[in-house]
C-alpha positions, 0 to 999 in steps of 0.5 A, a space after each residue: 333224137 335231133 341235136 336240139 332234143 339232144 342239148 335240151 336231154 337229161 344228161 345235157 341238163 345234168 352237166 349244167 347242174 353238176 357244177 355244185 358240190 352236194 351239201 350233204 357231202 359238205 355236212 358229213 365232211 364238217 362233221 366229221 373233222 369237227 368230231 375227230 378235233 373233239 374226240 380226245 375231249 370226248 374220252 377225257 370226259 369219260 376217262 377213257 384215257 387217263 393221261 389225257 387229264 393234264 392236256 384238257 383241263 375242265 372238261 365238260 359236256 358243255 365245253 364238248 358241245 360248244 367247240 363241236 358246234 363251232 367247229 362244225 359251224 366253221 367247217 361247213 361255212 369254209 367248205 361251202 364257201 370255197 367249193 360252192 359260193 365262191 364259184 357263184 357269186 364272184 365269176 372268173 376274174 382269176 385276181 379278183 376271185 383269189 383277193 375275195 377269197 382270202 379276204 372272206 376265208 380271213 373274215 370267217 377265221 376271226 368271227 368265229 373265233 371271237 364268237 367262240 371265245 365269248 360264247 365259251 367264256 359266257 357259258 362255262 363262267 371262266 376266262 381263256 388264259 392267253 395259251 389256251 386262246 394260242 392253242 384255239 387259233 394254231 388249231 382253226 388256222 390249220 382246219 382252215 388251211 385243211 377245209 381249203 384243200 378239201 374244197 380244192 380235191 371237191 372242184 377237182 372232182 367236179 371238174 373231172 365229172 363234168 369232163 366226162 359227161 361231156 365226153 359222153 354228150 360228144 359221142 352220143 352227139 357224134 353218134 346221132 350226126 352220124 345217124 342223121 348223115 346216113 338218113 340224109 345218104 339214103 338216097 340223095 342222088 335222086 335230089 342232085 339228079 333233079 338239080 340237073 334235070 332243073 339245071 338244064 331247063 334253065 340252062 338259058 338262064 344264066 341267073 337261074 343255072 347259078 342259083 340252082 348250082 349254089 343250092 346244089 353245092 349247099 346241098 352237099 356241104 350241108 351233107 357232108 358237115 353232118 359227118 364233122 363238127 368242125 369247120 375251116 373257116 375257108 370252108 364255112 366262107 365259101 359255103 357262106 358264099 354260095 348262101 349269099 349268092 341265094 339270099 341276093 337273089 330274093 333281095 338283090 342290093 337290099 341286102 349287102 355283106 362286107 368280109 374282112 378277115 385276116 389270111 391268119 385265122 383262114 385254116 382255123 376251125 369253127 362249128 359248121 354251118 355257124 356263119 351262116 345261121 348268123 347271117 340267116 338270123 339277121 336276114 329273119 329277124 331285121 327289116 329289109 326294104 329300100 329305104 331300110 337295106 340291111 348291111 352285114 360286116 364279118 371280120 376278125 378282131 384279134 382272136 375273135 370273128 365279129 359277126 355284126 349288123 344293123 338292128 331294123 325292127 321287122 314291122 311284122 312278126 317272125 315265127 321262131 324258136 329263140 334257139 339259133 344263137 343259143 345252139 350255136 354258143 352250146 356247140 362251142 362249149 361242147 366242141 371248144 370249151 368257149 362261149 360266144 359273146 352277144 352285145 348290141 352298141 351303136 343299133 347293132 347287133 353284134 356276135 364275136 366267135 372265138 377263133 383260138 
């Protein structure tokens, strides 16, 4: 299984669909309090206990229904609210996800109370005294604040169990990297013995020697990140040198980089072999000519590595799959809980990294 087969697998798919509480688990908790909040009704109606004749007056099979079916209603709306829709439909503004929850929760209480007590009144023919109505509201105001801290132990669980499938994600993923390093060791001498065997060919070529000891040293770093995930930047810029160094070769001064970055971010880590799938993807999918040279600009910008260029539609389709970008911004949800940010402003194209 390669890392691609491996991010499109079952158990990938699983953590991305995992984010929602099952509704089945929502309808059995609804039911459940609302049940237990009428059970007293339900054995006052059957004179199970006595004494209860004086604190539920009047009570009937339609009373029991109505308030079990609100209450139910409630419940169900409260907890797919908080747990689930929420989470959908308001994104990760911390502020403004708490303002509409409050707002929505306080909207919810007071429908459904107004509701109840009209319907109520409507079916059994008789007005709710002002206690009775006090009661009503003290009673939803704390199944509210009980369903909320219900939804709250539901995310919880969810977050743990998306933790450890992605656990279990990054050692199978580790697992198959070390596989894959030790297929690529099997016999790699015999590749670096015919670097050379060519370099020494070319030895009067001073432009051939570098670009065989550029690919050599490629080579061997493309190796050795098979055996880690992570990257110092320092690394992943002098690999990325030695890329360059082969990519001018094709092009010479059609193709130009300019890297600015802070000595501060340097020793910080980022996925192997990222920037130089992000320089390769603009040299594939941008039209690279005299009159059309393609620039690319890699630097820092507070705790972000900007990686940007030009947009130069090619004039001739390119083979590909689509899944450049989109693997590296997986392994940095795997590997650093980040997503990468893709725009394009001003005819460029740009990626940011988190470097934090």
């Amino acid at each position: 299984m390669t890392n691609l087969q491996l991010l499109n697998s079952p158990i990938y798919n699983w953590i991305l669909n995992i984010k929602y509480v099952k509704h089945s688990t929502i309808l059995g908790i609804a039911g459940l309090i609302a049940a237990l909040i009428n059970l007293p009704r339900v054995l006052e109606l059957y004179n199970v206990l006595e004494n209860l004749g004086k604190s539920f007056a009047d009570v009937t099979v339609s009373d029991i229904v109505i308030r079990i079916l609100f209450m139910f209603t409630f419940c169900w709306i409260g907890l797919q609210f908080n747990t689930n829709w929420k989470h959908r439909y308001f994104g990760t503004h911390k502020a403004l996800n708490i303002g509409l929850t409050i707002i929505v929760n306080v909207i919810v209480f007071f429908l459904t109370l107004w509701s109840f007590i009209w319907v109520h009144e409507i079916i059994t023919n008789s007005v709710m005294n002002r206690s009775d109505k006090g009661l009503l509201y003290f009673v939803y105001f704390v199944i509210l604040l009980i369903v909320i801290f219900i939804s709250r132990i539901l995310r919880f669980q969810i977050v743990q169990q998306e933790d450890n499938a992605e656990k279990e994600l990054l050692k199978r993923q580790s697992l198959q990297n070390e596989l894959s390093a030790l297929k690529n060791q099997i016999n790699p001498h015999f590749l670096f013995n015919s670097l050379n065997s060519l370099n020494s060919l070319v030895r009067g070529n001073e432009q051939a020697t570098n670009f065989v000891n550029n690919l050599s040293y490629m080579y061997r770093y493309i190796l050795q990140s098979g055996q880690q995930d992570l990257v110092t930047l320092s690394e992943e810029l002098k690999f990325l040198d030695s890329y360059i160094h082969l990519i001018k070769t094709r092009y010479r001064d059609r193709f130009s980089i300019a890297i600015t970055i802070d000595d501060i971010h340097l020793n910080k880590t980022i996925p192997s072999l990222t920037l130089q799938l992000l320089v390769e993807n603009a040299v594939k999918h941008n039209e690279i000519s005299e009159d059309k040279p393609l620039l690319v600009n890699i630097y820092s910008e507070n705790d972000m590595l900007v990686v940007e260029n030009d947009i130069q539609p090619r004039t001739t389709l390119v083979e590909s799959t689509g899944q450049g970008i989109a693997n590296i911004n997986k392994r940095y949800i795997l590997l650093k809980d980040k997503h990468i940010s893709i725009s394009e402003s001003n005819n460029k194209f740009i990626v940011k990294l988190p470097l934090k």
